[in-house]
C-alpha positions in Angstrom: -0.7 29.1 16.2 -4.2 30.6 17.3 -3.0 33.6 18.9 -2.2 35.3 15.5 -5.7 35.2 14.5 -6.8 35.9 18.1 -4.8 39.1 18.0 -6.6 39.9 14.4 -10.1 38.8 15.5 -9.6 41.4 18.5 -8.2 44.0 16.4 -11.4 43.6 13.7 -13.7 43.8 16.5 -11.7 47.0 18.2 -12.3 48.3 14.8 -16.0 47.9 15.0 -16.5 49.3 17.9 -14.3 52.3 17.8 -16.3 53.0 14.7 -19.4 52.5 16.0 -19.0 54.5 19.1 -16.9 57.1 17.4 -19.5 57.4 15.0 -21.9 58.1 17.9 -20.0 60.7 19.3 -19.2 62.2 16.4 -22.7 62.3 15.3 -23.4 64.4 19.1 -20.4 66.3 17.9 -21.7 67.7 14.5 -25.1 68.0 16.4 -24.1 70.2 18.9 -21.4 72.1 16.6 -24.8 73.1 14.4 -26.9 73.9 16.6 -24.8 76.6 18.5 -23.8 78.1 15.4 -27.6 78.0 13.5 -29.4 78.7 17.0 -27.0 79.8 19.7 -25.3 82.0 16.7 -22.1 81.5 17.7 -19.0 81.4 15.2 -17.6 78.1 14.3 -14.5 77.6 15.6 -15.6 78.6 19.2 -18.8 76.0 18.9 -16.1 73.4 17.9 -14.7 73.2 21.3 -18.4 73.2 23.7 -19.3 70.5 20.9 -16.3 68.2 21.4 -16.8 68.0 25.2 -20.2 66.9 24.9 -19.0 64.1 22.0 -16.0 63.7 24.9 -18.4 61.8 27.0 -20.5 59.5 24.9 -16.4 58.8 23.3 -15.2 57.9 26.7 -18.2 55.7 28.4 -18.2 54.0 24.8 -14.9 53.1 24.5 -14.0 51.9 28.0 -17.2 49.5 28.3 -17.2 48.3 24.8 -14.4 48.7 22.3 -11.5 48.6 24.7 -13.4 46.6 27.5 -10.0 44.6 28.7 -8.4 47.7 29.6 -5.3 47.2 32.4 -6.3 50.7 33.7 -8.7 51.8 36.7 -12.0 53.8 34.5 -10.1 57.0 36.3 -7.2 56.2 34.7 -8.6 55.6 31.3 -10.8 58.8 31.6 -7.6 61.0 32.3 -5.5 59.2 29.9 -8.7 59.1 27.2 -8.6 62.8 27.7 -5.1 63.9 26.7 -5.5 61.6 23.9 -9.1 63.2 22.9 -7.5 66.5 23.5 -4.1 65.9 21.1 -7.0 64.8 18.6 -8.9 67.6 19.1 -6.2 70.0 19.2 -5.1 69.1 15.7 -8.9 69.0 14.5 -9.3 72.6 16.0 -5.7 73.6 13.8 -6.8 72.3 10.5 -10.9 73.4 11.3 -9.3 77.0 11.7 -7.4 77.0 8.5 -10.1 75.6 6.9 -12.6 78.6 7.9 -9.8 80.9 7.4 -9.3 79.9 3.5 -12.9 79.0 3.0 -15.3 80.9 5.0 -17.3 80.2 8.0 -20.0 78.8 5.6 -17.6 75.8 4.7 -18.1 74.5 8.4 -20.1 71.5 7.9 -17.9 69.9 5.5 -14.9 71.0 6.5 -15.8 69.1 10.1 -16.6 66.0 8.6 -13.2 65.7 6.4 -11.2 67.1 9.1 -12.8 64.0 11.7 -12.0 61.2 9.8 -7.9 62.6 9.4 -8.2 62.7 13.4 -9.7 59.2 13.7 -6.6 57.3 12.8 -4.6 59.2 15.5 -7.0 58.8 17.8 -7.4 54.8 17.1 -3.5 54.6 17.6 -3.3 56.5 20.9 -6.5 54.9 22.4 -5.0 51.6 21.5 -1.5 51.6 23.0 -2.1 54.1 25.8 -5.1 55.5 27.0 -6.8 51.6 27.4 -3.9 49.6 26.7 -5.1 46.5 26.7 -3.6 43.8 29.0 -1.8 40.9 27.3 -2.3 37.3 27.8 1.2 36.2 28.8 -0.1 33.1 29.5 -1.0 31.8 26.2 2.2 33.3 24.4 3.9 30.7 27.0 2.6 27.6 25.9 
């Protein structure tokens, strides 16, 4: 009877974390993403990728120690799994950040980012959950 709200309790505090850590690295995403392009003067869409490797770290180190912390996989495993996953998210966020400039204009950057991240975030919830940490399971409670 308690595993049900167990399984919800874990789930709600998943959610806080991967919010709270994805908000970190997407913050050292939009960071570095403006500051190449104002300083560095480089075009958007090839800031976007030296910008998501930098978020890639503070993402991965985040969400192995503390929103996906019962992980069955070695923190090699994770980080190679983490990083497909990061990269199918980024992928799509590099497609639609693209488009975007391309019907919009390289001064739409900024706010094209920030809609485009929070699209990618549900995917990248979804694949962190049920592969790249997958959790382990407590069999042993579902048998009593």
């Amino acid at each position: 009877m308690g595993q049900p709200r167990t399984k919800v309790k874990t789930v709600s505090r998943q959610g806080v974390w991967f919010g709270l850590v994805g908000a970190a690295a997407a913050a050292m995403h939009f960071f570095c993403l403006v500051l190449l392009v104002q300083y560095a003067q480089l075009v958007p869409t090839l800031a976007n990728p030296v910008a998501f490797l930098c978020a890639f770290i503070i993402s991965f180190i985040g969400h192995y120690h503390l929103t996906f912390r019962k992980t069955e996989h070695s923190w090699l495993q994770a980080l190679w799994r983490w990083l497909c996953s990061a990269l199918v998210g980024f992928g799509l966020n590099q497609m639609l950040f693209m488009a975007g400039i391309k019907w919009f204009g390289n001064q739409a950057y900024w706010w094209l980012w920030f809609i485009i991240t929070i699209i990618v975030t549900v995917l990248s919830f979804i694949l962190a959950k049920f592969w790249a940490f997958n959790e382990k399971l407590n069999h042993e409670t579902s048998n009593n």
